[in-house]
ZADRENVEX-654465 format. One record per residue (C-alpha): x, y negated, z. Coordinates in pm, whole numbers, plus 50000, padded with zeros to 5 digits. Each point is the difference from the previous one (the first is absolute). Example, Ala and Ser with C-alpha at 12.3 -4.5 7.8 and 13.67 -1.06 7.14 Angstrom:
BEGIN
<rec><u>51230</u><v>50450</v><w>50780</w></rec>
<rec><u>50137</u><v>49656</v><w>49934</w></rec>
//
This chain:
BEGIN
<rec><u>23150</u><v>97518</v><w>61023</w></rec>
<rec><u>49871</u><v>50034</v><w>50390</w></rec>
<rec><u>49677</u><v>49861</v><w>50057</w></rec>
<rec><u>49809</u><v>49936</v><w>50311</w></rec>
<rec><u>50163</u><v>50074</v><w>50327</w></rec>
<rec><u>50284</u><v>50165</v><w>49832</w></rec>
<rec><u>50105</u><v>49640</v><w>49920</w></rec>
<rec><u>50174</u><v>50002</v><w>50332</w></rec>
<rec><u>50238</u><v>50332</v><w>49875</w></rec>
<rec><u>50059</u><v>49801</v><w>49624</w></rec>
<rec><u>50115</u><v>49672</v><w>50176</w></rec>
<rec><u>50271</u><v>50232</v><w>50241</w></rec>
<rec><u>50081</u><v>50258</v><w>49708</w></rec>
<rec><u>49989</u><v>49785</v><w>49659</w></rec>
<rec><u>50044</u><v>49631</v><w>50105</w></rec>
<rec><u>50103</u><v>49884</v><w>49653</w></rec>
<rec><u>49683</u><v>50095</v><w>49858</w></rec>
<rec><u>49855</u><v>49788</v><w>50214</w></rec>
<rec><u>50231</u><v>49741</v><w>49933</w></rec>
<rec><u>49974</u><v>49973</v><w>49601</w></rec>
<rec><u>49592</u><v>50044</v><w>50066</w></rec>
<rec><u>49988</u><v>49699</v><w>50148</w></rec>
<rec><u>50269</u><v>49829</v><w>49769</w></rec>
<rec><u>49790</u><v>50132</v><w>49715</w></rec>
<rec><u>49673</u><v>49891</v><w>50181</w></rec>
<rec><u>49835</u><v>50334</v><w>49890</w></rec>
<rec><u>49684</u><v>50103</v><w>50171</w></rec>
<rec><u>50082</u><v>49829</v><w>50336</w></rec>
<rec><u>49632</u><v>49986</v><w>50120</w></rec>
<rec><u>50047</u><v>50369</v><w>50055</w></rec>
<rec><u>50301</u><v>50000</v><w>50135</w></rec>
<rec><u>49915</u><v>49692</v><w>50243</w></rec>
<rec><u>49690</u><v>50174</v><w>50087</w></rec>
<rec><u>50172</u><v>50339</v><w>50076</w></rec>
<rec><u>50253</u><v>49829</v><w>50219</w></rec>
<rec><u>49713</u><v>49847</v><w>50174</w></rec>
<rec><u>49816</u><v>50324</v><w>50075</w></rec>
<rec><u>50294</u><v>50171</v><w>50121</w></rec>
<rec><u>50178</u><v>49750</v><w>50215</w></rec>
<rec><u>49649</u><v>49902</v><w>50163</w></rec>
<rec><u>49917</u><v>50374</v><w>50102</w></rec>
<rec><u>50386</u><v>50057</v><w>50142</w></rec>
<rec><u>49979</u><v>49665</v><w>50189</w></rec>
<rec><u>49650</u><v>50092</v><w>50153</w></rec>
<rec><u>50096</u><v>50311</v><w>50124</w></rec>
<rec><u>50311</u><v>49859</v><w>50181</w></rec>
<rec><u>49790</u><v>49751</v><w>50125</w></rec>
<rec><u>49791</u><v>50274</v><w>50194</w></rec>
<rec><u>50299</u><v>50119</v><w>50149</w></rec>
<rec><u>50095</u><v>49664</v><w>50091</w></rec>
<rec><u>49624</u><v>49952</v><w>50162</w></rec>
<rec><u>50033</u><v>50345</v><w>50173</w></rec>
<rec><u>50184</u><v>49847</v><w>50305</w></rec>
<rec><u>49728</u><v>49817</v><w>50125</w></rec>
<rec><u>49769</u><v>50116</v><w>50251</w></rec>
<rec><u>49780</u><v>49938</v><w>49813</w></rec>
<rec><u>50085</u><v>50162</v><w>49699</w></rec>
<rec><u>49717</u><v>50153</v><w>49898</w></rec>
<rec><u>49918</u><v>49574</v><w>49902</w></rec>
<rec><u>50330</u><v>49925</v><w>49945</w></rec>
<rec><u>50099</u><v>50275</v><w>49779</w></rec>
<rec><u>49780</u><v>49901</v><w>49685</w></rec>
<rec><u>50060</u><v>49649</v><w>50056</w></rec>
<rec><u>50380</u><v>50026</v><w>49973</w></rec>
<rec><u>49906</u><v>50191</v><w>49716</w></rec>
<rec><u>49823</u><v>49735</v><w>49781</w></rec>
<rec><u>50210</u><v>49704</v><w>50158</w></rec>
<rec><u>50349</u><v>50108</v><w>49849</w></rec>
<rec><u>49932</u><v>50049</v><w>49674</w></rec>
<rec><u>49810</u><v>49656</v><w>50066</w></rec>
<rec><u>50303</u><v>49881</v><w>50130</w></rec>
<rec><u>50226</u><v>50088</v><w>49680</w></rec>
<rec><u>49761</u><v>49893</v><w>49704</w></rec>
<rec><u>49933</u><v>49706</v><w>50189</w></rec>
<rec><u>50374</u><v>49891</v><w>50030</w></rec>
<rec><u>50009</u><v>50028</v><w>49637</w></rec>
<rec><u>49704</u><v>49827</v><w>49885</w></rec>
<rec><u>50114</u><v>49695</v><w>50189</w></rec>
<rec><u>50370</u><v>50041</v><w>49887</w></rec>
<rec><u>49972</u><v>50062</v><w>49661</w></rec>
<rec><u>49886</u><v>49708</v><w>49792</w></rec>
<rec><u>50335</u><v>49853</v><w>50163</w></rec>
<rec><u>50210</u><v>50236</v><w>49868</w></rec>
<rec><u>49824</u><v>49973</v><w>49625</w></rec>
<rec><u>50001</u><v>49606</v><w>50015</w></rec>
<rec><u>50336</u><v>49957</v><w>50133</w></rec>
<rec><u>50117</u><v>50170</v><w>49722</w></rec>
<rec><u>49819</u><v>49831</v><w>49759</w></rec>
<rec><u>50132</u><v>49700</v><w>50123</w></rec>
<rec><u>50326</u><v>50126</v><w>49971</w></rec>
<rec><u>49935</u><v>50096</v><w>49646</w></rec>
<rec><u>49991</u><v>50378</v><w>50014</w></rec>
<rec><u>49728</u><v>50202</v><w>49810</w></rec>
<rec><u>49866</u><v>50273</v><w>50265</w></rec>
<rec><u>49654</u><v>50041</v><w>49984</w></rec>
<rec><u>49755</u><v>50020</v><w>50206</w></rec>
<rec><u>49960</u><v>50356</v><w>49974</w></rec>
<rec><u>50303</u><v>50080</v><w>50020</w></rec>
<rec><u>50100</u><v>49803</v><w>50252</w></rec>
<rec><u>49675</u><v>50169</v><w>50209</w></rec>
<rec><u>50139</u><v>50373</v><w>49874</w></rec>
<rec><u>50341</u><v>49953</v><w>50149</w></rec>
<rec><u>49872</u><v>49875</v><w>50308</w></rec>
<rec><u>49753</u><v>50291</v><w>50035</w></rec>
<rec><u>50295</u><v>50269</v><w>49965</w></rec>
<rec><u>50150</u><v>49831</v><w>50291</w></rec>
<rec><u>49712</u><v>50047</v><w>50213</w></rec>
<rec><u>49960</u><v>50324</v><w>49874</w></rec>
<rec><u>50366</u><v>50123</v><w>50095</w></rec>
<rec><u>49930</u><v>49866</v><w>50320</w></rec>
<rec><u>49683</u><v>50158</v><w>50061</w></rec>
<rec><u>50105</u><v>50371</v><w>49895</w></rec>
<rec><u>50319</u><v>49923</v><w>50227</w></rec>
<rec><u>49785</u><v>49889</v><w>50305</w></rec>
<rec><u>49743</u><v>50313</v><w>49897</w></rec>
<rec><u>50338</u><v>50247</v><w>49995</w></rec>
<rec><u>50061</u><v>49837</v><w>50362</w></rec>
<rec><u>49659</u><v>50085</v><w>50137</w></rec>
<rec><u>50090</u><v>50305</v><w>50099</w></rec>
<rec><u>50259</u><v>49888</v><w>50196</w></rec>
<rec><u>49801</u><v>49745</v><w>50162</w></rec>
<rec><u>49784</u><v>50199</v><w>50117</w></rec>
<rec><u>50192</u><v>50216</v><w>50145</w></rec>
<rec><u>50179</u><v>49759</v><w>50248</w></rec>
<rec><u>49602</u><v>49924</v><w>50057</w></rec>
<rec><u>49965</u><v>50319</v><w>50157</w></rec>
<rec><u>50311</u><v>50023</v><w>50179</w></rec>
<rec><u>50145</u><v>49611</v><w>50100</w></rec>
<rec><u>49660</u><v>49813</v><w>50052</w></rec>
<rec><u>50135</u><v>49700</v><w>50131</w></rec>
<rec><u>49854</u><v>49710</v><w>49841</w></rec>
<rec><u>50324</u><v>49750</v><w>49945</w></rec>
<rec><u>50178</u><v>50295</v><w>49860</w></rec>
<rec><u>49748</u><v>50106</v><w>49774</w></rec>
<rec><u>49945</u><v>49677</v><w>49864</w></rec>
<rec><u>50353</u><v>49927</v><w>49908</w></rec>
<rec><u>50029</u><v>50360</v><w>49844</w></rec>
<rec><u>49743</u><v>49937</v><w>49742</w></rec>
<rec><u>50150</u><v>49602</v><w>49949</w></rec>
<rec><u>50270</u><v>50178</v><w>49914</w></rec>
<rec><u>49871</u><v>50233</v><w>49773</w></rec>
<rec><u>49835</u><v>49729</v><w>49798</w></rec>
<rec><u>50275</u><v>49769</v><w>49999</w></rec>
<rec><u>50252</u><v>50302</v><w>49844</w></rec>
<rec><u>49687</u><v>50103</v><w>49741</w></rec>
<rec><u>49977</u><v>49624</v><w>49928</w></rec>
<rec><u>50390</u><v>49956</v><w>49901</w></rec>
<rec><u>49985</u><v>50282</v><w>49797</w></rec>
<rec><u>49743</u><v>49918</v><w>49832</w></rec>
<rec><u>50065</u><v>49614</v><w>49939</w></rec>
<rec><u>50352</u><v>50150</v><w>49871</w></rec>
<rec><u>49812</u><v>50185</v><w>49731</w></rec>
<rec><u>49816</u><v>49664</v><w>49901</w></rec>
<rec><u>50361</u><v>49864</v><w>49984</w></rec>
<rec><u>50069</u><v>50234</v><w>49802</w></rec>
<rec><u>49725</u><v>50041</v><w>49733</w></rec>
<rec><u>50007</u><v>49588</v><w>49955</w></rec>
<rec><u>50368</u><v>50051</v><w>49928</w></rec>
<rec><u>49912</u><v>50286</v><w>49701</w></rec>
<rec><u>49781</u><v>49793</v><w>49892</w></rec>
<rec><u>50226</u><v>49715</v><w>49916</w></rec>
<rec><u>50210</u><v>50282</v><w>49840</w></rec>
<rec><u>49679</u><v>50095</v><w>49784</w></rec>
<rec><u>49924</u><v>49689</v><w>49921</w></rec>
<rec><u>50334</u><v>49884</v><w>49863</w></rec>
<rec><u>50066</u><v>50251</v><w>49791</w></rec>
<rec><u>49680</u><v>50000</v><w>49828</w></rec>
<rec><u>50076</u><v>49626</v><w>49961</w></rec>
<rec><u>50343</u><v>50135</v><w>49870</w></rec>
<rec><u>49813</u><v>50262</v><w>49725</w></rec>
<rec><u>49774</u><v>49698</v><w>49939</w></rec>
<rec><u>50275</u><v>49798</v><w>49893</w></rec>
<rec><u>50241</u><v>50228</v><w>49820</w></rec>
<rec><u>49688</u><v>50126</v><w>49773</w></rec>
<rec><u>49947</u><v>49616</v><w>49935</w></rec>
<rec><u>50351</u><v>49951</v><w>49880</w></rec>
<rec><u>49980</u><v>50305</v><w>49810</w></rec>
<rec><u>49699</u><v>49847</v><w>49806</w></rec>
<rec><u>50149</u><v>49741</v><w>49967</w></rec>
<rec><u>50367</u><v>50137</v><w>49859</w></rec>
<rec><u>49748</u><v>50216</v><w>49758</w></rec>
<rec><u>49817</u><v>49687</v><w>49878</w></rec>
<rec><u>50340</u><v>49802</v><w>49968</w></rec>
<rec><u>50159</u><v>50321</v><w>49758</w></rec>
<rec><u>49655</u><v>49997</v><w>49765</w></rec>
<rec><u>50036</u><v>49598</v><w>49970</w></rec>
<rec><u>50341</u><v>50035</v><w>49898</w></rec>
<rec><u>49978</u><v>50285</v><w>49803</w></rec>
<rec><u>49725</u><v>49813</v><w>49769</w></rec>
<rec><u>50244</u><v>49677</v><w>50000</w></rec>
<rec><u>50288</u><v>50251</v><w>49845</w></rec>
<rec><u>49774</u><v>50111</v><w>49752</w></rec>
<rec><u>49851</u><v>49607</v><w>49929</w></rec>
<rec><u>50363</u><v>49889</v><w>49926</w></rec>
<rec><u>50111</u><v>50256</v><w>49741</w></rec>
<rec><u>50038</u><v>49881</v><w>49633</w></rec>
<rec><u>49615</u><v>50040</v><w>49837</w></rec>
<rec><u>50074</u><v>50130</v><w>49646</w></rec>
<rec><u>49831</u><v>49779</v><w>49734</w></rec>
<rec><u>49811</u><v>49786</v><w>50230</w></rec>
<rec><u>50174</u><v>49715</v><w>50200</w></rec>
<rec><u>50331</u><v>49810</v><w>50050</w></rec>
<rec><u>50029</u><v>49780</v><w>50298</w></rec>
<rec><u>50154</u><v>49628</v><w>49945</w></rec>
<rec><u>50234</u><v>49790</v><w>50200</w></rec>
<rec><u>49657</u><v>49836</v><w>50109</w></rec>
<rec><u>49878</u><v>50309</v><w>50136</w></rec>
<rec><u>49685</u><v>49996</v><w>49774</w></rec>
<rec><u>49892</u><v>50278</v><w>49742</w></rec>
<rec><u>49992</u><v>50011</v><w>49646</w></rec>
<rec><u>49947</u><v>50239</v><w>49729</w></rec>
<rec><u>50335</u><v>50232</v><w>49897</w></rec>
<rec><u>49874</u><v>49877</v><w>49573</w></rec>
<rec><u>50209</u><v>49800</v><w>49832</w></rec>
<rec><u>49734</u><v>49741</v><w>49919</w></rec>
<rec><u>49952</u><v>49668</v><w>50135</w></rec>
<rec><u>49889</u><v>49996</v><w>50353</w></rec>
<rec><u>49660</u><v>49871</v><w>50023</w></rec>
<rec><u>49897</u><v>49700</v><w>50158</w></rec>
<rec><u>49840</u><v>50028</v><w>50310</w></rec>
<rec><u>49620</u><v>49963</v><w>49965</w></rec>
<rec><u>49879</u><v>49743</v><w>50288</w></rec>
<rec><u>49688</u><v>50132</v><w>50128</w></rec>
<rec><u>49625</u><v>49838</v><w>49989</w></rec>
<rec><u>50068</u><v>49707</v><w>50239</w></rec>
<rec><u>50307</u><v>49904</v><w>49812</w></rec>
<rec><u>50296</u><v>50066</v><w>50219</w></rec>
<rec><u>50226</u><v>50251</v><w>50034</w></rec>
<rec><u>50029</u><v>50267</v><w>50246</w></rec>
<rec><u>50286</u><v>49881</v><w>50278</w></rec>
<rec><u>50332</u><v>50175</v><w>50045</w></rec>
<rec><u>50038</u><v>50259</v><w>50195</w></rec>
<rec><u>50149</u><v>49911</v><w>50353</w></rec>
<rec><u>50402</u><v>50036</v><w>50052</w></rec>
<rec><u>50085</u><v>50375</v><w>50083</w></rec>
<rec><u>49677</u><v>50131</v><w>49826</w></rec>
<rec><u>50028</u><v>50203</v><w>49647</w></rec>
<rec><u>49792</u><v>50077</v><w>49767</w></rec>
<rec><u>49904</u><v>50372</v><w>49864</w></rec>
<rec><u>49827</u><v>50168</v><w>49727</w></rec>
<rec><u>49676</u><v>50141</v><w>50114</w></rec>
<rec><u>49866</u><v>50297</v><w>49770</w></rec>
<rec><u>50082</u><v>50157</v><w>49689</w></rec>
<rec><u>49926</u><v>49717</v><w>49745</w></rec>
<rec><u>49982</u><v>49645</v><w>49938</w></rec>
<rec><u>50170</u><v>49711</v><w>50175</w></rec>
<rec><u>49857</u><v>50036</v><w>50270</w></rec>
<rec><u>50205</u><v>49885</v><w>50375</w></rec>
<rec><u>49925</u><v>50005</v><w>50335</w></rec>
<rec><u>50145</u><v>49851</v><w>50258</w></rec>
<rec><u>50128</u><v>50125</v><w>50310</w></rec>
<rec><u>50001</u><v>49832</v><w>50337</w></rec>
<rec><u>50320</u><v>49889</v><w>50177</w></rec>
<rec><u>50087</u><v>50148</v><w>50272</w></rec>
<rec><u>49990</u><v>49836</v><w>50351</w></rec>
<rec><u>50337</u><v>49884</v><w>50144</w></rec>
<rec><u>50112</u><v>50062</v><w>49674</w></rec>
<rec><u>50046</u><v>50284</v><w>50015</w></rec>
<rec><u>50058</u><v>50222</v><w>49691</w></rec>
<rec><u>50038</u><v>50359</v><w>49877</w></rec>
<rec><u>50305</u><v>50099</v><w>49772</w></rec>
<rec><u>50020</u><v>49857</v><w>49663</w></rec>
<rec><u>49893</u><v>49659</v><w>50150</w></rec>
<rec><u>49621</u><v>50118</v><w>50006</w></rec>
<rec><u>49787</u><v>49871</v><w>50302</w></rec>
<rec><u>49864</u><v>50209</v><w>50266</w></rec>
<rec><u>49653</u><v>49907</v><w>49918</w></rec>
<rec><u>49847</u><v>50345</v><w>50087</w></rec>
<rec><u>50145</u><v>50073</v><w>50316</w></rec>
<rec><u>49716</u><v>49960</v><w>50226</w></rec>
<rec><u>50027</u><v>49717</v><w>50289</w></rec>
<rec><u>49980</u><v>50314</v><w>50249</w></rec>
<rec><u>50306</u><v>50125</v><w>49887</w></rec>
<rec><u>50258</u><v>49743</v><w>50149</w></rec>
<rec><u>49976</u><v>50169</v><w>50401</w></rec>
<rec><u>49739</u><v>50214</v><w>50157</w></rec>
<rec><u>49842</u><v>49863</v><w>50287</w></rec>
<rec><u>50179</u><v>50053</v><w>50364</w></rec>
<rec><u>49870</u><v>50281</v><w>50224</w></rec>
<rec><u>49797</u><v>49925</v><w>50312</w></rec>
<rec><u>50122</u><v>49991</v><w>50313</w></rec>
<rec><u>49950</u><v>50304</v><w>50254</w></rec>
<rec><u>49893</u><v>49961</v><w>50369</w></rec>
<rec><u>50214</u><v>49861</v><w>50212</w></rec>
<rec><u>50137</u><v>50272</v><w>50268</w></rec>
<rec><u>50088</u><v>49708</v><w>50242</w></rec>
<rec><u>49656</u><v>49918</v><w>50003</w></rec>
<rec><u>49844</u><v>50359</v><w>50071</w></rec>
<rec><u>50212</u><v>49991</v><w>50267</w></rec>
<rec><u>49877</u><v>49703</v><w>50151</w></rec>
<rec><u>49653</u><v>50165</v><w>49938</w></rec>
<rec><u>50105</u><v>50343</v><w>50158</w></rec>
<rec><u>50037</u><v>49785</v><w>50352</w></rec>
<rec><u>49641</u><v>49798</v><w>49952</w></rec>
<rec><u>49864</u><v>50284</v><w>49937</w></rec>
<rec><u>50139</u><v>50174</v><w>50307</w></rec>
<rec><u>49864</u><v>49685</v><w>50258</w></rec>
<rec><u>49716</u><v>49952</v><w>49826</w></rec>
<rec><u>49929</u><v>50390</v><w>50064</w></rec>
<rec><u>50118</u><v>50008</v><w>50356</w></rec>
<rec><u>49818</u><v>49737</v><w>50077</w></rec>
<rec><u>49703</u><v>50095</v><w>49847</w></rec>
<rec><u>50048</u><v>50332</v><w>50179</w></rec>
<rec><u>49998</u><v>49813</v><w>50336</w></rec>
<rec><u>49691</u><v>49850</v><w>49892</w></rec>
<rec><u>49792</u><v>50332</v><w>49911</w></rec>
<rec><u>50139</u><v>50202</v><w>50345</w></rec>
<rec><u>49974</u><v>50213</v><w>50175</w></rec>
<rec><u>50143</u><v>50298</v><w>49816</w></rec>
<rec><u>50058</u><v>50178</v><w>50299</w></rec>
<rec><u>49763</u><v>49905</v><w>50256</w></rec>
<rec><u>50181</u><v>49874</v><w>50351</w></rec>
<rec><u>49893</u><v>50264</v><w>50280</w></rec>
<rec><u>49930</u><v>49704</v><w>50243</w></rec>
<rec><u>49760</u><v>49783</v><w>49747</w></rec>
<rec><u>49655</u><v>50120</v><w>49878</w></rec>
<rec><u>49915</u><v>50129</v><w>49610</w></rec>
<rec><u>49970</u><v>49653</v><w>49844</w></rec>
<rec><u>49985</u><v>50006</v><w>49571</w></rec>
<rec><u>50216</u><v>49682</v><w>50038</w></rec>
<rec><u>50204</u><v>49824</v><w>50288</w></rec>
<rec><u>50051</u><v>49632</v><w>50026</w></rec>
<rec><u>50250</u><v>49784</v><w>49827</w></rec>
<rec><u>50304</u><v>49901</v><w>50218</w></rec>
<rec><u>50351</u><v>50036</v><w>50027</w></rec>
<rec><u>50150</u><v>50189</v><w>49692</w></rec>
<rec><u>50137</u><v>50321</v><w>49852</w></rec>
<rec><u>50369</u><v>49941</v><w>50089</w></rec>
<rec><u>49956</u><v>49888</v><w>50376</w></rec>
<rec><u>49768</u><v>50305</v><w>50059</w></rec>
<rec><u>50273</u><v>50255</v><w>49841</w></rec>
<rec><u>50268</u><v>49863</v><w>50182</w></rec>
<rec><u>49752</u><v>49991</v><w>50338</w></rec>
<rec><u>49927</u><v>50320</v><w>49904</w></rec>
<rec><u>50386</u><v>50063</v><w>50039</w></rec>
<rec><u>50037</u><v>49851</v><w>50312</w></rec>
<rec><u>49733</u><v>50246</v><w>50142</w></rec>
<rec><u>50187</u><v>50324</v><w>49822</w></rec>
<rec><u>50345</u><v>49927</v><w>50166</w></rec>
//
């Protein structure tokens, strides 16, 4: 299994590992933390490309650098409790962990596509620096790494619905095997109850017991308070219980009436045994959908609040610029100035 930054080459090469790791919840704090590692380090060092426009770059570079990857795990720490209680609303079972693990091999399929990019990046740097182009260049870089990789959180959601139900499916299927098992014994031993027992009982009309002798049949004994025991209830029967003696039990009847062949109740079929219990519902792919596009404004926006990424030549190095107007007017001004 690839560990550390070789993550990034497992997720592209063996996806369904991936996939039934999560399903299976196995060691996911490594894997989480791996992803982490990875996609941060990719991100920052596209972000220094991103900062290398600026005149300032030398400023600009390293704070690019730490403000994507900011940018990212930021997005996802406000977006992700809505995608874990939405579907606990909705009755699915993802957990939290997993539900953090899927998201993370988004970001990190976005962040080894935007790293695979820098190159390119860079070199229109070096040979188109005009600012408005540049700028929508690397928009459009991220925007192509970020369909990709929201397609491959699409994806692993939808194989892990598939994992899910059919371990629900083996879940159930061994439970009805138990069950058909314990149904065979129970019926087996009620064969063997109704044969003939040589020298020891004959049943009556009444469905009591009595000795196979041909003396009288004793008179029922009432016990120390001076009553007799009651009858036993309609569709109950009475059987001989050891080796010797007169000694009955009783059975209980079965509920619903129900009964096993020779008229004998169901009494030991446990109350389990009728249905096994229904499998959870998945997560809804309608709904990670609707996520997928939150999490794209929140991020954009976001993104509009930590600029500048580039660094505008006619503006001085500022860490941060002031809130006004938003991401989608400034692309499509940015546009305007291109054409």
């Amino acid at each position: 299994m690839a560990t550390g930054l070789l993550v990034i080459e497992r997720i592209l090469r063996d996806r369904d590992s991936i996939w039934t790791q999560i399903g299976d919840e196995r060691d996911l704090n490594r894997l989480i933390r791996d992803m982490l590692t990875s996609s941060t380090l990719a991100l920052a060092c596209y972000g220094a490309v991103l900062g290398a426009f600026s005149d300032h770059a030398l400023l600009q570079s390293p704070i690019s650098a730490i403000k994507l990857p900011l940018l990212f795990l930021v997005t996802l720490a406000i977006c992700l409790p809505t995608l874990y209680l939405f579907n606990l609303v909705f009755g699915a079972r993802l957990q939290v962990k997993q539900a953090l693990a899927l998201v993370m091999v988004a970001i990190t399929v976005i962040s080894t596509l935007a790293f695979a990019f820098a190159p390119i990046s860079l070199f229109f740097l070096i040979t188109a620096n005009q600012y408005s182009f540049y700028k929508i260049l690397n928009v459009a870089i991220l925007t192509l790494a970020a369909i990709v990789g929201l397609r491959f959180l699409t994806a692993g959601m939808a194989a892990l619905n598939s994992h899910n139900e059919a371990r629900d499916k083996a879940k159930h299927e061994a439970v009805r095997a138990a069950q058909e098992s314990e149904r065979k014994a129970i019926e087996s031993a009620a064969k063997t109850l109704d044969k003939p027992a040589e020298e020891k009982t004959e049943a009556k009309e009444t469905g009591g017991l009595v000795p196979v002798d041909s003396g009288p049949t004793p008179a029922p004994v009432p016990p120390p308070g001076g009553a007799l025991a009651p009858a036993p209830p309609p569709g109950s029967a009475l059987v001989p219980a050891g080796t010797g003696g007169g000694a009955v039990a009783t059975l209980a009847p079965a509920p619903n009436g129900a009964t096993m062949p020779h008229g004998r109740p169901e009494a030991l079929i446990p109350s389990w045994a009728s249905a096994p219990a229904p499998p959870e519902k998945q997560a809804s792919m309608g709904l990670l959908y609707v996520w997928i596009l939150l999490f794209g404004f929140v991020g954009t926006q976001l993104a509009w609040t930590l600029r500048p990424f580039f660094g505008s030549p006619d503006r001085d190095f500022a860490i941060f610029r002031s809130i006004d107007g938003n991401f989608y007017v400034d692309i499509v001004r940015t546009l305007g100035n291109l054409f």
